[in-house]
Backbone and ligand atoms as CSV (ligand in chain L), in Angstrom:
chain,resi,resn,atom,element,x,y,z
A,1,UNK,N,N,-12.912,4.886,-14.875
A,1,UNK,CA,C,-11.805,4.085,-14.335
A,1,UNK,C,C,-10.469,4.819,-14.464
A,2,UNK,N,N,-10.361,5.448,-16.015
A,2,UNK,CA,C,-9.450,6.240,-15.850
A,2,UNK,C,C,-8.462,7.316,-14.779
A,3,UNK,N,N,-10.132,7.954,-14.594
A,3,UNK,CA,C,-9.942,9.052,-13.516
A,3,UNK,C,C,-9.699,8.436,-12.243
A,4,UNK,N,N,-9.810,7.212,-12.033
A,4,UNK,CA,C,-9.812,7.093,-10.766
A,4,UNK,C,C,-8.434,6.679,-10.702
A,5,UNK,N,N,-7.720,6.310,-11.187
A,5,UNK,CA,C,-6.353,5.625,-11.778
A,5,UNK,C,C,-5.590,7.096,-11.348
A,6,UNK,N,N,-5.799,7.786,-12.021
A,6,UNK,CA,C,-4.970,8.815,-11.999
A,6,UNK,C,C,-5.103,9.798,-10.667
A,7,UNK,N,N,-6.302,9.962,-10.216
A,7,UNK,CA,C,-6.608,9.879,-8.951
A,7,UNK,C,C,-5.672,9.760,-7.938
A,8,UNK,N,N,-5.912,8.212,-7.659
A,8,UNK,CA,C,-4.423,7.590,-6.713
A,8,UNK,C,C,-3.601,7.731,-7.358
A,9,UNK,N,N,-2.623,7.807,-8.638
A,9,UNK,CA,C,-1.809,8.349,-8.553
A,9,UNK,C,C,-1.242,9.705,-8.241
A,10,UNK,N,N,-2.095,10.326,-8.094
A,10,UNK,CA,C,-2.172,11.754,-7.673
A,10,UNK,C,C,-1.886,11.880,-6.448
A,11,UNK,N,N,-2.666,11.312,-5.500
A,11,UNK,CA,C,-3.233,10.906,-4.017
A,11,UNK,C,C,-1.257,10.142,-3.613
A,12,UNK,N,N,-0.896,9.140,-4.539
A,12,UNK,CA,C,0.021,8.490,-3.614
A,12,UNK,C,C,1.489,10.007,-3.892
A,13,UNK,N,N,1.367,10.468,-5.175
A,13,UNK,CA,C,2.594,11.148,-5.356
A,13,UNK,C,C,2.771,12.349,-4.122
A,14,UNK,N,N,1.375,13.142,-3.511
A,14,UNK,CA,C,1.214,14.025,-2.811
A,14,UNK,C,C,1.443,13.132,-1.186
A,15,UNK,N,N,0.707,11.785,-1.231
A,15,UNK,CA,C,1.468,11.319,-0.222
A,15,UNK,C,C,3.008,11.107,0.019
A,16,UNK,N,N,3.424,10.448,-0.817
A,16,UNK,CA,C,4.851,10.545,-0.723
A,16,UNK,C,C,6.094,11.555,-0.713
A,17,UNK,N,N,5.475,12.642,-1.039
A,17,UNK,CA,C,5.992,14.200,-1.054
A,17,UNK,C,C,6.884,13.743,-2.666
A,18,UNK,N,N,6.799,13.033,-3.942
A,18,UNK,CA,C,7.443,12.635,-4.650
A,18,UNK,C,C,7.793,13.561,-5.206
A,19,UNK,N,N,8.735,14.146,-6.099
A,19,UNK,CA,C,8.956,15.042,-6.813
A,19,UNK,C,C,9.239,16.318,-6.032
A,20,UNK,N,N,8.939,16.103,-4.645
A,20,UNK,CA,C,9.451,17.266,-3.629
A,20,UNK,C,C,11.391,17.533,-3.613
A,21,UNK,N,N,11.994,18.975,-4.188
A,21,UNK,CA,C,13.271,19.254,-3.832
A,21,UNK,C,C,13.346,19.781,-2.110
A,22,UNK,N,N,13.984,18.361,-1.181
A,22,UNK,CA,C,14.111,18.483,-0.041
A,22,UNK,C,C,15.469,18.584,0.146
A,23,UNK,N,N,16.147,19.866,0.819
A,23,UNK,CA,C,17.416,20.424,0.654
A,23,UNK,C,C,17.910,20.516,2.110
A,24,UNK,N,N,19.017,20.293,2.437
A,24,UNK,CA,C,19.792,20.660,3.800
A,24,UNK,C,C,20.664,21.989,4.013
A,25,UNK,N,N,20.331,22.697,4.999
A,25,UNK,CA,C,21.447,24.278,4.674
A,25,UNK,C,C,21.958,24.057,6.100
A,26,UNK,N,N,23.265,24.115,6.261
A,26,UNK,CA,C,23.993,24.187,7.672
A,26,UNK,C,C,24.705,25.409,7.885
A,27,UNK,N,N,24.193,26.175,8.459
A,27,UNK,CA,C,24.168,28.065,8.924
A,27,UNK,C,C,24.841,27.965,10.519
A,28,UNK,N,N,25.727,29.089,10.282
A,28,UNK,CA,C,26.709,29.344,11.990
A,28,UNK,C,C,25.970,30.636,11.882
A,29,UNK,N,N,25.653,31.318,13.037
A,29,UNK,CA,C,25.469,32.376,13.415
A,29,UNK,C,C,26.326,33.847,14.178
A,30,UNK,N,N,26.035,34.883,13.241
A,30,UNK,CA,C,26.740,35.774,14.123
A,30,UNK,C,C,25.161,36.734,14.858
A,31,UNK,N,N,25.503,36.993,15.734
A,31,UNK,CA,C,26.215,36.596,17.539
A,31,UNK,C,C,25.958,34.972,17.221
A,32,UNK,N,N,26.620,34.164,18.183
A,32,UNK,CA,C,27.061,32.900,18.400
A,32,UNK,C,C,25.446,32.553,19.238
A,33,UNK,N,N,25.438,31.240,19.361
A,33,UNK,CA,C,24.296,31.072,20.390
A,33,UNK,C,C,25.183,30.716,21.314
A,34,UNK,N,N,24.675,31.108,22.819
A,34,UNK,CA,C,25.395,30.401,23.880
A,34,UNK,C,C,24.629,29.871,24.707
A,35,UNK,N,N,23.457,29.747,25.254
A,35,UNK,CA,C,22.793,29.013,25.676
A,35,UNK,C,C,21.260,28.532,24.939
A,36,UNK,N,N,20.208,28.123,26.025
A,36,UNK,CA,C,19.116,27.443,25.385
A,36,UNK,C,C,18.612,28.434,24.753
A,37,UNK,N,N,18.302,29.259,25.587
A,37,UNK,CA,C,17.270,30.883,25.088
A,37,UNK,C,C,17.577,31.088,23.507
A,38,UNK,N,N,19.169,30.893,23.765
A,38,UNK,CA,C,19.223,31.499,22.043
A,38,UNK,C,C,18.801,30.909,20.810
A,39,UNK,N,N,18.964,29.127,20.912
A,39,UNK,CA,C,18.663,28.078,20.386
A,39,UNK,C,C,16.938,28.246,19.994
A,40,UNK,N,N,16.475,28.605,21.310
A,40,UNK,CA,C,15.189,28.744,21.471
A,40,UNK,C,C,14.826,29.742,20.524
A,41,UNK,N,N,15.065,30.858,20.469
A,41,UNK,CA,C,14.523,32.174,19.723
A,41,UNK,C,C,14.567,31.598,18.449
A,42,UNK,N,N,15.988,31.083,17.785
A,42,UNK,CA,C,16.213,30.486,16.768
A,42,UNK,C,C,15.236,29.611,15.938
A,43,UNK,N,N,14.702,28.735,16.871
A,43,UNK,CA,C,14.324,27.816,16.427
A,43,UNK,C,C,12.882,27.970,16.403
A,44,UNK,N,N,12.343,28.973,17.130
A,44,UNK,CA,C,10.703,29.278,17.195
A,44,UNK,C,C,10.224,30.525,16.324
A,45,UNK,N,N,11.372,30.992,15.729
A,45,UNK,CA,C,11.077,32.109,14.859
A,45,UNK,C,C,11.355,31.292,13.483
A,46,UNK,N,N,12.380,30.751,13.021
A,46,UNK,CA,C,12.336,29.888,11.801
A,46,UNK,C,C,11.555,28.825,11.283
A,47,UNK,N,N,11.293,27.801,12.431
A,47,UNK,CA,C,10.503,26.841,12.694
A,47,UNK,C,C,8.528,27.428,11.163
A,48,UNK,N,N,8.632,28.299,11.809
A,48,UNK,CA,C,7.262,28.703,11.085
A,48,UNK,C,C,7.361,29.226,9.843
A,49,UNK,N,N,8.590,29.610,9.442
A,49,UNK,CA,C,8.881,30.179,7.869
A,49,UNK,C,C,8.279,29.197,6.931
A,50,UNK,N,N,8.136,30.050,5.655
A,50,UNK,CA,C,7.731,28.988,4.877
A,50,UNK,C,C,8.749,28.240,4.060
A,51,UNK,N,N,8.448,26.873,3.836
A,51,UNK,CA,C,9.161,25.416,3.083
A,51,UNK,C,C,10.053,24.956,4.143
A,52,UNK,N,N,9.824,25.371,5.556
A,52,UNK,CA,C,11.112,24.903,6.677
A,52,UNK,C,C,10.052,23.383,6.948
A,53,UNK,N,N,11.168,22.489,6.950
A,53,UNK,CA,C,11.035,21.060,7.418
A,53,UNK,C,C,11.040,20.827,8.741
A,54,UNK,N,N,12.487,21.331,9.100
A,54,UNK,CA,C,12.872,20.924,10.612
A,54,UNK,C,C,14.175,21.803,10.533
A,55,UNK,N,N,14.468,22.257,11.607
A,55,UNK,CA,C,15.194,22.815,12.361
A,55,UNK,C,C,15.953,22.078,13.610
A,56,UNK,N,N,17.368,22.327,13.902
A,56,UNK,CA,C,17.960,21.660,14.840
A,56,UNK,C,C,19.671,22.447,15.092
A,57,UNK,N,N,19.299,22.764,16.216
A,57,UNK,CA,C,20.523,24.062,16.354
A,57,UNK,C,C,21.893,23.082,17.513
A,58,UNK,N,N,22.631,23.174,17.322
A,58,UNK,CA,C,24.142,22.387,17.930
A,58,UNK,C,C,25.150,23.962,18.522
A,59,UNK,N,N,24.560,24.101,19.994
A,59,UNK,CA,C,25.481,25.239,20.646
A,59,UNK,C,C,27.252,24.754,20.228
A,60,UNK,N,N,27.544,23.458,20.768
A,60,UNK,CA,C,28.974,22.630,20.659
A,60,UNK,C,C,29.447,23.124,19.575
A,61,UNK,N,N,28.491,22.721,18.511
A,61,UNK,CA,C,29.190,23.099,17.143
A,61,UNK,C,C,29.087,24.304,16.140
A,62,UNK,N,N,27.988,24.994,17.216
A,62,UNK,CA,C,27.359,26.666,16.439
A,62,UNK,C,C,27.171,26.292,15.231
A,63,UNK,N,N,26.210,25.290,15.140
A,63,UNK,CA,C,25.919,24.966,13.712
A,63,UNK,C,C,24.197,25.089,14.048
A,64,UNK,N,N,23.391,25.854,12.741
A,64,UNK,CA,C,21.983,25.374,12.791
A,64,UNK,C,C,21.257,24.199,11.261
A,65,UNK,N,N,20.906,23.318,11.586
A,65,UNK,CA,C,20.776,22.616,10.461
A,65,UNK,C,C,19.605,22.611,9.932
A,66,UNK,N,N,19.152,23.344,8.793
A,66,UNK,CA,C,17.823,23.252,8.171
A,66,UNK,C,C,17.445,22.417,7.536
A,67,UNK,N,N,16.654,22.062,7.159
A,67,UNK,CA,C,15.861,20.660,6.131
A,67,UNK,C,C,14.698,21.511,5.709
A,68,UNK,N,N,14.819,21.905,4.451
A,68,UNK,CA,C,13.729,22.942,3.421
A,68,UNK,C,C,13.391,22.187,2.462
A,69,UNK,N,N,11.990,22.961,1.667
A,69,UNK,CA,C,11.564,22.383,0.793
A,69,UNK,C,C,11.477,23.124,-0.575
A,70,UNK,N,N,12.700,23.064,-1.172
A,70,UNK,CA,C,13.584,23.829,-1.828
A,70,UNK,C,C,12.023,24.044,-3.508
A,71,UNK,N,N,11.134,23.659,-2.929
A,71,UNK,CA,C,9.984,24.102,-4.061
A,71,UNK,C,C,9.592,25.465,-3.418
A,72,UNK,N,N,9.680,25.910,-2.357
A,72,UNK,CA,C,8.392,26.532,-1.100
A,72,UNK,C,C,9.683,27.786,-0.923
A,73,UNK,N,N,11.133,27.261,-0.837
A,73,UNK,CA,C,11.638,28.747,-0.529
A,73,UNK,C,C,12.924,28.367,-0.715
A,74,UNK,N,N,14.095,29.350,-0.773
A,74,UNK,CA,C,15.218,29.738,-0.760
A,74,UNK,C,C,16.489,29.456,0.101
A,75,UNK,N,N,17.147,29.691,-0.442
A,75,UNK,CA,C,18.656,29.895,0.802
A,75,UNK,C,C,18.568,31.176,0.902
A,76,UNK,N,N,18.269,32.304,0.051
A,76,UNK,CA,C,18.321,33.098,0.599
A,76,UNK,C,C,17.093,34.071,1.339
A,77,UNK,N,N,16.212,32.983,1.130
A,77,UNK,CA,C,14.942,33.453,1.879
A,77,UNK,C,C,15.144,33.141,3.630
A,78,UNK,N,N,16.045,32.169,3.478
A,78,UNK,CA,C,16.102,31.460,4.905
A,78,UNK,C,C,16.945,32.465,5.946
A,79,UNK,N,N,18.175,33.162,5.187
A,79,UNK,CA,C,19.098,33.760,5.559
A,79,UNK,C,C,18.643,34.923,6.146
A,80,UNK,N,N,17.346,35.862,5.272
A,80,UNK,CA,C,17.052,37.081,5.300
A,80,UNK,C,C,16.009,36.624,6.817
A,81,UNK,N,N,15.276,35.359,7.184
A,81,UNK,CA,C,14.661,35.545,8.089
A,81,UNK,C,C,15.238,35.482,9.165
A,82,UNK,N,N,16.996,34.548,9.214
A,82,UNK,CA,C,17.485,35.036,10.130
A,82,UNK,C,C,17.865,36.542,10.693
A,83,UNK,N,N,17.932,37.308,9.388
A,83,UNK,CA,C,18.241,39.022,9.608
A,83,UNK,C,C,16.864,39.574,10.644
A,84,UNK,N,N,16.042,38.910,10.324
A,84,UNK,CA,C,14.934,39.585,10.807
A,84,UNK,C,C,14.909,39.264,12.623
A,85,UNK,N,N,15.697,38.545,12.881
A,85,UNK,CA,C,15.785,38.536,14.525
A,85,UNK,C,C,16.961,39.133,14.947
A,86,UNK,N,N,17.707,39.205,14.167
A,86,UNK,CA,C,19.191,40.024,13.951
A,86,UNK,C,C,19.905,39.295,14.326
A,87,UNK,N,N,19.629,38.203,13.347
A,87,UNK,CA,C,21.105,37.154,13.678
A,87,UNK,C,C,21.892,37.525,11.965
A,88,UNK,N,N,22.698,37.395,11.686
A,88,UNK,CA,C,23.754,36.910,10.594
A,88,UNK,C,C,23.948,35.910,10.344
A,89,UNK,N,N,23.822,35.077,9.511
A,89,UNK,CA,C,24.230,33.584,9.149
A,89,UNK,C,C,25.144,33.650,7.932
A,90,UNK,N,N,25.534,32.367,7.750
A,90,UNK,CA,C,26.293,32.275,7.106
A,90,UNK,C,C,26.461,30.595,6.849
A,91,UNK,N,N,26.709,29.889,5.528
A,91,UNK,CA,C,26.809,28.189,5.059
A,91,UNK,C,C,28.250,27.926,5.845
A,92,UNK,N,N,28.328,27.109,6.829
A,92,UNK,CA,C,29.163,26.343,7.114
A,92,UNK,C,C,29.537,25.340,5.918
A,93,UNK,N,N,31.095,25.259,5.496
A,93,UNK,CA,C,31.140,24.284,4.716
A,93,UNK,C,C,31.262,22.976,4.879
A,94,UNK,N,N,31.237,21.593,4.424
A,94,UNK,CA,C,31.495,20.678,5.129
A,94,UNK,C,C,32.929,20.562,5.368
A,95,UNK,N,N,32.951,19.693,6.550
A,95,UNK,CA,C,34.211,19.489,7.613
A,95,UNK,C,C,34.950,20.743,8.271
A,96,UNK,N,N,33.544,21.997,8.232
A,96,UNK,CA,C,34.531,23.039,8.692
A,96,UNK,C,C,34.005,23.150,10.337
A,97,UNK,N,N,35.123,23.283,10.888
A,97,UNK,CA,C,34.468,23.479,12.243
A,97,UNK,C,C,34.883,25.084,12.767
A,98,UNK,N,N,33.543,25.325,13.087
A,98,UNK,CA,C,33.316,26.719,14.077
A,98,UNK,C,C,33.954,27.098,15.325
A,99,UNK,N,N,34.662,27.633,15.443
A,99,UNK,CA,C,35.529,28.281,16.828
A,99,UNK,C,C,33.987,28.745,17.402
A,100,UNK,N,N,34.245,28.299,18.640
A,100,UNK,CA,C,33.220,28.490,19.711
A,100,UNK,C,C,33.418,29.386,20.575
A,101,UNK,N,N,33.275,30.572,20.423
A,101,UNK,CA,C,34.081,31.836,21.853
A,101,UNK,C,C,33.090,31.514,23.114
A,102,UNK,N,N,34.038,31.640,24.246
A,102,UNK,CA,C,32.931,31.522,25.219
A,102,UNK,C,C,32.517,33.312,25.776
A,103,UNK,N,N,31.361,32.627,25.685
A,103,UNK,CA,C,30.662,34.173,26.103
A,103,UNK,C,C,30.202,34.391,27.519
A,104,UNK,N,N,30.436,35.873,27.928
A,104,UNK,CA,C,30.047,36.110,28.707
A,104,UNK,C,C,28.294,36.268,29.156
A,105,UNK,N,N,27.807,35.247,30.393
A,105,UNK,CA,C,26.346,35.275,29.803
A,105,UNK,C,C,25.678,36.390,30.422
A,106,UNK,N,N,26.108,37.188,30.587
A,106,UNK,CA,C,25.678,38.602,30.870
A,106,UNK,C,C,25.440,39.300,30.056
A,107,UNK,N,N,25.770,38.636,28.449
A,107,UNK,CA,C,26.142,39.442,27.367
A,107,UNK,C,C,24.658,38.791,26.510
A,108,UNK,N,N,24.365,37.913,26.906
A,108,UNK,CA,C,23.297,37.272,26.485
A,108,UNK,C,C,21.858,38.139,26.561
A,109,UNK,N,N,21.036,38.277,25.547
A,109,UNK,CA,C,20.050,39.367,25.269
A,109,UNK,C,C,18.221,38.776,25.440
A,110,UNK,N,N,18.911,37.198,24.874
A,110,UNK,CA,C,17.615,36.226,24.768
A,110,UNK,C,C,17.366,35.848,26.118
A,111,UNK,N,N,17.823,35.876,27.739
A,111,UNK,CA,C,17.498,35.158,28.257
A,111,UNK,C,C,16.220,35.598,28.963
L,1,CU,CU,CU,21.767,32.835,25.178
């Protein structure tokens, strides 16, 4: 009876993700994204890293917003996989807002 006790408690804590450190990182990018393509690359190359939750990129605000699972990986694990597509990131702080340059989309590499 014991075991089974502890069991479901086992069973509900892994259901509930309990004791999971679930963390938010809000990253601007250098080059800027300027359209979908870039959003896109962004989001299909990080998307699969490991401890990434969700991903959600804001061209308006050149903000990308992560949701990690701060047991599984890093801020600076997250950062280095942006290097690996050759983006630059960097923590937006809160209430800071990003100057948005408009780009020329000729200049654009992802499309
Ligand atoms: Cu683009």
């Amino acid at each position: 009876m014991r075991k089974i006790l502890l069991f479901l408690a086992v069973m509900f804590m892994a259901l509930t993700g309990f004791g999971k450190d679930i963390k938010t990182l809000v990253l601007t990018t250098t080059p800027q994204m300027h359209c979908e393509s870039c959003e896109n690359k962004i989001k299909n190359n990080i998307r699969f890293e490991k401890g990434i939750k969700s991903i959600e990129t804001d061209i308006s605000a050149q903000t990308v917003t992560i949701v990690y699972d701060a047991d599984k990986t890093t801020e600076e694990a997250i950062i280095q996989a942006f290097s690996k597509i050759n983006y630059t990131v960097r923590k937006v702080s809160e209430g800071e807002k990003v100057e948005h340059h408009n780009h020329d989309s000729s200049k654009c590499g992802n499309m």
